[in-house]
C-alpha positions, 0 to 999 in steps of 0.5 A: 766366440774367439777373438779370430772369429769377429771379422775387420778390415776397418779402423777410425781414422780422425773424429770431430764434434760441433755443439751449437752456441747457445748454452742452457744452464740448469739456472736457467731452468730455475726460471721456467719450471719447478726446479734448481741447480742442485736438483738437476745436478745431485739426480743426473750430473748435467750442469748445462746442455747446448741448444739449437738455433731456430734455424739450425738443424741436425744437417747443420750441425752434421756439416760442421762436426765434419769440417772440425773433422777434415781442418783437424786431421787434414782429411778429404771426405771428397772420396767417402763412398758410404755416408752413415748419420744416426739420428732420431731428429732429421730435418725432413722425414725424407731426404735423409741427413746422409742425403743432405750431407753428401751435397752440402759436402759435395760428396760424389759418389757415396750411398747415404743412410739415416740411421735410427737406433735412438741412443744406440744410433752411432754404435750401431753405425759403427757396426755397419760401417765395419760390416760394409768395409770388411765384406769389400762393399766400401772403402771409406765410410762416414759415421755421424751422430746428430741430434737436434733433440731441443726441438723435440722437448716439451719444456713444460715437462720437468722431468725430461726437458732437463736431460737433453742437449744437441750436437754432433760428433763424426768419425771416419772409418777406412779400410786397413786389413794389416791394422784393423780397429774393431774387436768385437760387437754385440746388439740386442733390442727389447721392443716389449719396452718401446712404450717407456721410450718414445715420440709419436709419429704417423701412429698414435697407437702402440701395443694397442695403448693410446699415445700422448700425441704432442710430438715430444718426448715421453718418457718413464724414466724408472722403467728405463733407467731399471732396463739400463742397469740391469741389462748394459752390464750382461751386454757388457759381460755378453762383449767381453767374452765374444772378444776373448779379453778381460774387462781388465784389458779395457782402457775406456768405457764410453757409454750413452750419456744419459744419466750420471748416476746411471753410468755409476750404477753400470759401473758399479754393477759391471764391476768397471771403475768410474774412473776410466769411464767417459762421458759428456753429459755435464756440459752437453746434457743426453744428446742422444746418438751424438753423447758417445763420439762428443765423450771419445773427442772430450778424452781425446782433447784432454789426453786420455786416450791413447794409439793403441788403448782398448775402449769400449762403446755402448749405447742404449736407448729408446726401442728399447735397444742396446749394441756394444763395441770394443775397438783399438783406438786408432787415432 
């Protein structure tokens, strides 16, 4: 696949991002289960993470990253058509986020989707929200990625309740055929891996295996972090190649925030250098489907990534499922 074949009419326009006040430090963590600082920090990298309130959901932080949006880039939302939130944590099984979000914003005239990819959720929204510009569908899309994943967490589980954080990141995608942003994408899922990742819902059944029924997060995380390493960097190469770059031409990695020393390995195993990856782990934990738009606001705000730079997005997560994306920064 050539770089002509991958089809855009849509570029990023303006990013914001909100975290909840409350910080959850891994010393904290020292006073509720059998860990340490050090522990947490030398095995995933993460320092502290932000906590929802008891009142505060993903709705709530959604709105306020989309207001950090609009007082940072001067833009109106009024006229967003489409409205796209990933997330794995919605406030009500139904109405959706999306539906809740175009009210709160008083937002007219726009469709409204949750999104539910886990991990990979704000790529793959990305994705779609390019797909329903360049087909003429849309003309201004919202992509949100939220999660209030705290409420999710057993805080008994040593293993899990360390890594996640909440937040919320969002962007804008508009139509400009003269000076589009996307350059190519790739996705694939893994299914077969579903028991290694996941939290029960109506069923308490998965490949004919009973599931813990908490309704909290289980996961194995050798498994996963076997999956992630070995298959991000062919979907890596798998990208490159549909785009007719090099991975040399690439400015920026963003991949999911999950783990530090899985993004090294990544890096190392893709032969990508550390030092032009980003991530918000440290400060912000695994917040799932918000980890990579908080990462690209970080690079943003520190001066690192410029008009014009070649980055790309992967996430990866629960399904198991991965989806890539390389893009102009158009900021």
């Amino acid at each position: 696949m050539d770089m002509q074949s991958f089809l855009s009419k849509a570029k990023l326009t303006a990013i914001g991002t909100y975290v909840p006040e409350r910080v959850l430090t891994n010393f904290d963590f020292e006073k509720m289960v059998d860990t340490s600082h050090e522990w947490i920090f030398s095995r995933t990298g993460i320092r502290e993470r932000r906590i929802a309130g008891p009142q505060e959901f993903t709705t709530d932080l959604c709105v306020a990253a989309v207001k950090d949006l609009i007082q940072r880039y001067e833009k109106s939302v009024r006229d967003v058509d489409c409205i796209l939130v990933a997330t794995t944590t919605p406030d009500y099984g139904f109405p959706s986020v999306a539906s809740q979000v175009q009210a709160r914003l008083g937002i007219e005239n726009a469709g409204a989707i949750d999104l539910n990819a886990a991990c990979a959720g704000f790529v793959y929204a990305l994705q779609m929200a390019n797909a329903l510009i360049t087909s003429g569908v849309n003309k201004k899309v919202l992509v949100i990625g939220a999660e209030t994943m705290s409420k999710t967490v057993d805080y008994s589980d040593r293993t899990t309740c360390i890594l996640f954080g909440d937040g919320a990141g969002a962007v804008l995608v508009e139509y400009d055929e003269t000076n589009p942003g996307f350059l190519a994408s790739h996705m694939t899922s893994n299914g077969e891996g579903g028991l290694y990742l996941y939290r029960t819902g109506l069923s308490q059944k998965m490949e004919g295996q009973e599931l813990k029924s908490n309704g909290c997060i289980v996961q194995n995380g050798r498994e996963v972090y076997k999956w992630a390493v070995t298959s991000v960097p062919l979907g890596m190469r798998c990208l490159i190649e549909k785009s007719g770059y090099q991975l040399e031409d690439v400015d920026w990695f963003v991949p999911h925030s999950a783990n530090l020393r899985m993004i090294e390995s990544i890096c190392q195993r893709s032969g990508f250098p550390l030092a032009k990856t980003l991530w918000s782990l440290e400060y912000y934990g695994n917040t799932s489907s918000a980890s990579i738009p908080l990462a690209l606001d970080k690079g943003e705000k520190e001066g690192k990534l410029h008009t014009g730079d070649k980055v790309m997005l992967y996430g990866f997560g629960g399904g198991l499922v991965q989806a890539g994306l390389l893009i102009n920064w158009t900021l």
